[in-house]
N, CA, C and O of each residue as an XYZ file, in Angstrom:
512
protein
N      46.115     12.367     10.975
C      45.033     11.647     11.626
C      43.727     11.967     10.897
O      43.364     13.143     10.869
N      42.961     10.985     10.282
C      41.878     11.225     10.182
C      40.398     11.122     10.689
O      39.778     10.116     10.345
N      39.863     11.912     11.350
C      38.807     11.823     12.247
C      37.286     12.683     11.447
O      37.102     13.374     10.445
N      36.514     12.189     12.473
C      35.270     12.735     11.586
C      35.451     14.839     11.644
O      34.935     15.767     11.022
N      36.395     14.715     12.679
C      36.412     16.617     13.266
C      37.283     16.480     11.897
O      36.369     16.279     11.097
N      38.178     16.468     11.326
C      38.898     16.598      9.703
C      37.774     16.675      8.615
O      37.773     17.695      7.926
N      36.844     15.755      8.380
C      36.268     15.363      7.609
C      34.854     17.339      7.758
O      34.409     18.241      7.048
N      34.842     17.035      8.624
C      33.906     18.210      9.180
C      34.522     19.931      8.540
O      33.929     20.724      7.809
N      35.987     20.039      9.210
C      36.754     20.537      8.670
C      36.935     21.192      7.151
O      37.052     22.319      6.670
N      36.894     19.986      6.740
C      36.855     20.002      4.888
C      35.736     20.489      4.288
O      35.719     21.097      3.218
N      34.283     20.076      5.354
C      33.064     19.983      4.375
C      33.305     21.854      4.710
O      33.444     22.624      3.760
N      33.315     22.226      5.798
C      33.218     23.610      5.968
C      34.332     24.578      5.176
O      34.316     25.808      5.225
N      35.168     23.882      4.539
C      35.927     24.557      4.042
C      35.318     24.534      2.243
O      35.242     25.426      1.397
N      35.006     23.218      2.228
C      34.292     23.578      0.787
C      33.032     23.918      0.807
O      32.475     23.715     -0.272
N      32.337     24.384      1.673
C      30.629     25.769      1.902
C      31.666     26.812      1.362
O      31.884     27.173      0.205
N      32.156     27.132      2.372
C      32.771     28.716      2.780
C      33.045     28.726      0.715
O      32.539     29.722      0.197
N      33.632     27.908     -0.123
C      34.265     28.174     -1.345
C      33.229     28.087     -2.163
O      33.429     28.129     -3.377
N      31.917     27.950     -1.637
C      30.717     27.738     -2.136
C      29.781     28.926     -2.310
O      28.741     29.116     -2.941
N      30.745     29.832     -1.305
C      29.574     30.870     -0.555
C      28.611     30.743      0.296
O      27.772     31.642      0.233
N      28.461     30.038      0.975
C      28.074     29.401      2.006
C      28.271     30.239      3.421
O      28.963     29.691      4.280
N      27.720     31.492      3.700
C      28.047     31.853      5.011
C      27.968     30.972      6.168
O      26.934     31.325      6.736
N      28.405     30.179      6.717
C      28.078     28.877      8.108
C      27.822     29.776      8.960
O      27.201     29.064      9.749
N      27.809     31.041      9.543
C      27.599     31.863     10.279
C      25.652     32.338     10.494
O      25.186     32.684     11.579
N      24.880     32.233      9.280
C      23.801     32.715      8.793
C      22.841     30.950      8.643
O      22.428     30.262      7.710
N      22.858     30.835     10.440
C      21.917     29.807     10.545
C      20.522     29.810     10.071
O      19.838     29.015     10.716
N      19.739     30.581      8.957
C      19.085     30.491      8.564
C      19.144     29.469      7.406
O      18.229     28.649      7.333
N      19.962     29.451      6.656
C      20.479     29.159      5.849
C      21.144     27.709      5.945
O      20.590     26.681      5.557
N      22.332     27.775      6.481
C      22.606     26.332      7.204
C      23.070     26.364      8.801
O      23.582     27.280      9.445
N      22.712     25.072      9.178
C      23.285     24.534     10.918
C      23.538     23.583     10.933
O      22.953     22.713     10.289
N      24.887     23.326     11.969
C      25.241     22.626     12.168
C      24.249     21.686     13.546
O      23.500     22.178     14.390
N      24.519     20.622     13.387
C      23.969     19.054     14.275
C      22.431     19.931     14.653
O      22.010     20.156     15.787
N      21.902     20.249     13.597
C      20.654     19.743     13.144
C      20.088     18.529     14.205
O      20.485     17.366     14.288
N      18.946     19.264     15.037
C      18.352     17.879     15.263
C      16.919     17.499     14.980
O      15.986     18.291     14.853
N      16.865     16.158     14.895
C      16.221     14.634     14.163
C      15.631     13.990     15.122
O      16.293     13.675     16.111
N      14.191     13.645     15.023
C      13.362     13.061     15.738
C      14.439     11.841     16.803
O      15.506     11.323     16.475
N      13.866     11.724     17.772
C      14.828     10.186     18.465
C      15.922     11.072     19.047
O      16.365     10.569     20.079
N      16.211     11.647     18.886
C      17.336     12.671     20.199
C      18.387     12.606     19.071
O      19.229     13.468     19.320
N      18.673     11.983     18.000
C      19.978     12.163     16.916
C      20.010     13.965     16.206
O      19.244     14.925     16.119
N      21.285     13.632     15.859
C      21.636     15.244     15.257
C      22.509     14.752     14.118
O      23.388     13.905     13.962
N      21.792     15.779     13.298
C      22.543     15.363     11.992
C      23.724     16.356     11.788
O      23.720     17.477     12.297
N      24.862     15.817     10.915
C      26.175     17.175     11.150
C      25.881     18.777     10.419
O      26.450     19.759     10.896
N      25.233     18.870      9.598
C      24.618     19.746      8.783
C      23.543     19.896      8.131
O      23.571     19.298      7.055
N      22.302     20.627      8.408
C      21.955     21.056      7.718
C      21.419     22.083      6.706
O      21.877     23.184      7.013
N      20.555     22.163      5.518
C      21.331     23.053      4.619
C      19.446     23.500      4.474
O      18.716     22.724      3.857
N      18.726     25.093      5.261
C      17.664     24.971      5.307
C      16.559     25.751      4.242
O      17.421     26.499      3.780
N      15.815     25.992      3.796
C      15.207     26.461      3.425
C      13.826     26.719      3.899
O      12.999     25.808      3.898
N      13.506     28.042      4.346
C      11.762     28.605      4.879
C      12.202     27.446      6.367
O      11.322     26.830      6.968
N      13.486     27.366      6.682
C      13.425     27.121      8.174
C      13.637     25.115      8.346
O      14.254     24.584      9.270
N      13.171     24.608      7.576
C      12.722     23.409      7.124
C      14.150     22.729      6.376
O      14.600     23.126      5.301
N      14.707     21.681      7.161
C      16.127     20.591      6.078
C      15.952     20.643      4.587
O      14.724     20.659      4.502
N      16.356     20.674      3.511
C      16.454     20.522      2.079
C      17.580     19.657      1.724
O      17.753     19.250      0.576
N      18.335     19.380      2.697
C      19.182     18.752      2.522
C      20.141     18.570      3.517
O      20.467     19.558      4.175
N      20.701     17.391      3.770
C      21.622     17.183      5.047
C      22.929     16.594      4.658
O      23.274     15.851      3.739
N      23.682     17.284      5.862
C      25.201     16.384      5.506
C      25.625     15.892      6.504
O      25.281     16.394      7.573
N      26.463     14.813      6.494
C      26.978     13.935      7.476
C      28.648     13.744      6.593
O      29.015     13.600      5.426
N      29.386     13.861      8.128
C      30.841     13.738      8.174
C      31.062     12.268      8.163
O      30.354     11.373      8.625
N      32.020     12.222      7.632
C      32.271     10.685      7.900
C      33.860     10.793      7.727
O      34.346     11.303      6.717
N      34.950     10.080      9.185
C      36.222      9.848      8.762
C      36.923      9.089      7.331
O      36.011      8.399      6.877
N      37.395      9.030      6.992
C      37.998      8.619      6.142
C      38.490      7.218      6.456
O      39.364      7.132      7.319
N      37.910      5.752      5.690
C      38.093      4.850      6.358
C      37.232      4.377      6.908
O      37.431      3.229      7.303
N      35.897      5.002      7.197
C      34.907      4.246      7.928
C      34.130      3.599      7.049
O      33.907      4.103      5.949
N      33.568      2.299      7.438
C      32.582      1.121      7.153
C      31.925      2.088      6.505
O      31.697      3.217      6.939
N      31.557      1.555      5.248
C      30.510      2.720      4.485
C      29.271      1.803      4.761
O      28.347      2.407      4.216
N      28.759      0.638      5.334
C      27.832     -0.368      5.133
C      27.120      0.579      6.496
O      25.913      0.817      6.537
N      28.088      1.043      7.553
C      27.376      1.781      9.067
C      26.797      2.786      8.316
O      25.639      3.147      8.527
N      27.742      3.442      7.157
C      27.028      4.879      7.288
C      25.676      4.911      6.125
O      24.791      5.766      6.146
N      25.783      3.544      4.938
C      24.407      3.225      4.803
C      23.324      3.116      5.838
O      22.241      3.701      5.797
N      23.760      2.277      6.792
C      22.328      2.176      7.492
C      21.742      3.454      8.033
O      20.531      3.662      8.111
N      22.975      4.549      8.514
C      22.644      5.590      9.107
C      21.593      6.628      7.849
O      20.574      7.247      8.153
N      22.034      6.577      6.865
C      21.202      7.273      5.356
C      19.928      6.874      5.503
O      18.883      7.499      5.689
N      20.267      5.349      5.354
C      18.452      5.207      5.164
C      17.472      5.502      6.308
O      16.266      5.278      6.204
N      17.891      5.875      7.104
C      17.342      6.680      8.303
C      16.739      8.293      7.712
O      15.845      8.772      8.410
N      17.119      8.995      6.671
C      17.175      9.907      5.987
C      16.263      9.774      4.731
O      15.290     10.474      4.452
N      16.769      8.752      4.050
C      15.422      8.698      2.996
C      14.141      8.668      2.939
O      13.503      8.001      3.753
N      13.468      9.479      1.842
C      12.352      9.439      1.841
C      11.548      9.917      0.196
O      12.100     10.701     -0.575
N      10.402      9.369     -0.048
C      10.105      9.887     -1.085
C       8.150      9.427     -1.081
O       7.644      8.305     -1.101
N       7.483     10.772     -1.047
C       6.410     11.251     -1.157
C       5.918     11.608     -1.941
O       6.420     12.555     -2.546
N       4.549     11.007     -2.413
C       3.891     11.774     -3.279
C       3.194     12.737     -2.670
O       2.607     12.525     -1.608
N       3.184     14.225     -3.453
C       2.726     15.710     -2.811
C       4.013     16.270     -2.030
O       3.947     17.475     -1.784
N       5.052     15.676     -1.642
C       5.916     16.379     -1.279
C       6.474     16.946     -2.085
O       6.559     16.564     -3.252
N       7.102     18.252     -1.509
C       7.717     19.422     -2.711
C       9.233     19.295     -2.675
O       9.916     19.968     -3.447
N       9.840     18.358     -1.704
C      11.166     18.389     -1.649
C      11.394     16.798     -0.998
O      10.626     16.072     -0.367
N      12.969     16.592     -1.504
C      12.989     15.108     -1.174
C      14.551     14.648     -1.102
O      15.321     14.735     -2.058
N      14.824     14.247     -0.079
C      15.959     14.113      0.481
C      16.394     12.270      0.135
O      15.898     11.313      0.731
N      17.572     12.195     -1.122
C      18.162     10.575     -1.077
C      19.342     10.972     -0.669
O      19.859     12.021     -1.052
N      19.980      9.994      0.317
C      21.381      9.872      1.060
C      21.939      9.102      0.701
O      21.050      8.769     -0.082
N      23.121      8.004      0.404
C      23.760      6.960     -0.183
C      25.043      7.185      0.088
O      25.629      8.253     -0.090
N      25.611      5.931      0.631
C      27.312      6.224      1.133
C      28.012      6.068      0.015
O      27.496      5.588     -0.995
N      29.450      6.512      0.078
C      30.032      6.740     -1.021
C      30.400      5.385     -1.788
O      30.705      4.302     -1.289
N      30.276      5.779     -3.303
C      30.337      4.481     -3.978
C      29.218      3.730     -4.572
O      29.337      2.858     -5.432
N      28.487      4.005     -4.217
C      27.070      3.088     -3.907
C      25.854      3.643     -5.198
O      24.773      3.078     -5.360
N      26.311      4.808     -5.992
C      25.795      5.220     -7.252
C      24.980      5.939     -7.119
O      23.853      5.783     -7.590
N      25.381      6.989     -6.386
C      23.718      8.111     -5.889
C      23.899      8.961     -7.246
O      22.802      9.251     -7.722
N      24.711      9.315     -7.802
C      24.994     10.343     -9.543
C      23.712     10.004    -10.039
O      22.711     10.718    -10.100
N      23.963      8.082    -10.606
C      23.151      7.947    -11.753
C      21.773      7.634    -11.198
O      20.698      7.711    -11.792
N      22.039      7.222     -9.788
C      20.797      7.023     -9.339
C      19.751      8.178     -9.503
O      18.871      8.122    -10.362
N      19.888      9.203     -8.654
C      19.410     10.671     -8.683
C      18.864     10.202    -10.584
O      17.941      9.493    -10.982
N      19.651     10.781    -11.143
C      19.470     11.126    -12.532
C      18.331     10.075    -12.881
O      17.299     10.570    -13.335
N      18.371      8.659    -12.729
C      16.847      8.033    -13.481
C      15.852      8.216    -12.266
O      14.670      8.143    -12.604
N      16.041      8.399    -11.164
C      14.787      9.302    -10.726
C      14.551     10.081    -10.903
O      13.328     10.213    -10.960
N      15.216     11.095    -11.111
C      15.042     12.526    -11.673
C      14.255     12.609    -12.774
O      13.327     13.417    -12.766
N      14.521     11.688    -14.047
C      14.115     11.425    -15.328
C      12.829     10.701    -15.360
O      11.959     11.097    -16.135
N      12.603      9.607    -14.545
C      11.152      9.271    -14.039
C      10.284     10.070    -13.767
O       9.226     10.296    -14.354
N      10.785     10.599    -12.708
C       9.681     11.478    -11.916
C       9.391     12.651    -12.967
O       8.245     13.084    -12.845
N      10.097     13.232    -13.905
C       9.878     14.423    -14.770
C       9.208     13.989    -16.081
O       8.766     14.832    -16.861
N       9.125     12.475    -16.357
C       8.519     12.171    -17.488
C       7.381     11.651    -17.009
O       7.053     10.766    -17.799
N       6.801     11.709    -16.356
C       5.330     11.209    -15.417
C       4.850     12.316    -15.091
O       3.714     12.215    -14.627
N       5.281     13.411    -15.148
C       4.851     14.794    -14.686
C       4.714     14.942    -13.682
O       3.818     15.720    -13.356
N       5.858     14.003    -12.193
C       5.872     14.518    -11.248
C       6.546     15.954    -10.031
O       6.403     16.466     -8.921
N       7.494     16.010    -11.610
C       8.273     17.229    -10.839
C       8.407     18.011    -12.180
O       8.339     17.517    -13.305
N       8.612     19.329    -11.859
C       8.666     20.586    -13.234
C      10.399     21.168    -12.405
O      11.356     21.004    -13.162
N      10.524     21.391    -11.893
C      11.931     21.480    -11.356
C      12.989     20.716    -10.219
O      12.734     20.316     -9.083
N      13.962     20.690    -10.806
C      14.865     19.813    -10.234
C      16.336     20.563     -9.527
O      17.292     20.843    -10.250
N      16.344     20.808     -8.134
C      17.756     21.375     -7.781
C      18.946     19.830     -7.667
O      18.745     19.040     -6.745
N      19.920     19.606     -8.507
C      21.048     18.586     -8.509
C      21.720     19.420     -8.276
O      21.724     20.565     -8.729
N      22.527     18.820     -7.358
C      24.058     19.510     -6.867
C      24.998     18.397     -6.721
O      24.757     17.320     -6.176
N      26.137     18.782     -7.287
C      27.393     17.796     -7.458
C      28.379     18.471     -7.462
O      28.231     19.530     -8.071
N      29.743     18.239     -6.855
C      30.740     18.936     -6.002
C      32.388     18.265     -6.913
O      33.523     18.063     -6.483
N      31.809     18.107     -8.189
C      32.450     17.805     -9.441
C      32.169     17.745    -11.187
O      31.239     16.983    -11.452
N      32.594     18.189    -12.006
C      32.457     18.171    -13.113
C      32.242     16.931    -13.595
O      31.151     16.599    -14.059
N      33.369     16.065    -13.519
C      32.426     14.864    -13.734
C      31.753     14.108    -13.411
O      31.730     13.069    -14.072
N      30.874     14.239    -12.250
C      29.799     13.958    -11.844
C      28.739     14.568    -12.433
O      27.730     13.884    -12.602
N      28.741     15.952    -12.862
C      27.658     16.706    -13.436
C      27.686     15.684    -14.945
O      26.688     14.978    -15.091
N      28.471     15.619    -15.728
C      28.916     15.443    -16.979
C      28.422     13.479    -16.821
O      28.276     12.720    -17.779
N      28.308     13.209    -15.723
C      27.267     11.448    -16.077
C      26.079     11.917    -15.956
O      25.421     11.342    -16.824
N      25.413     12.628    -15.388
C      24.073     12.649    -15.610
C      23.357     13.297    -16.695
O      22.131     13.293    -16.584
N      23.943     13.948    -17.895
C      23.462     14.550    -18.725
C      23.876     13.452    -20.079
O      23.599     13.768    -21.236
N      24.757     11.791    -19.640
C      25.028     11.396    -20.651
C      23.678     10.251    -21.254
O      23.777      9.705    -22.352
């Protein structure tokens, strides 16, 4: 059976292989909550503050729902020091990231960049 509690399952199983204590809510929490009474399934914090969020999704679900639910999440500021893009699977967040990344660093808007990718070849398109 695949349900979003599986999907949840997995993500916590690949933290924990991450090093990821889930225990050391400083760090990360689970259903995180989000202006409007919503809770997000994870998030991942820094100085207390989201850096990044995760959302479960069953296997099989409408990826067009869980777009709309992302762009609920996006955002991008000038003067902000951190910046959260969401994109359902498929939909090209790799290369995307990467020519924003490359924009924003050749305009001299950012001097460091944290990318995280949960595959080799995912790392290995953005450096092509």
């Amino acid at each position: 059976m695949n349900t979003e509690e599986n999907a949840k399952s997995l993500i916590d199983e690949h933290l924990r292989t991450l090093n990821w204590n889930l225990a050391d809510f400083t760090q990360i929490t689970k259903e995180y909550p989000r202006p409007g009474g919503e809770k997000t399934d994870y998030a991942i914090l820094v100085n207390g503050s989201p850096a990044a969020i995760i959302e479960a999704k069953k296997h099989g679900m409408d990826l067009n729902a869980a777009l709309v639910q992302a762009k609920n999440y996006e955002c991008i500021s000038i003067g902000k020091r951190q910046n959260l893009f969401e994109m359902a699977t498929g939909t090209g967040k790799t290369i995307t990231a990467a020519g924003i990344i490359g924009k924003l660093y050749k305009v001299g808007l950012v001097r460091r960049v944290l990318f995280l990718v949960d595959r080799d070849s995912l790392a290995e398109q953005t450096v092509c």
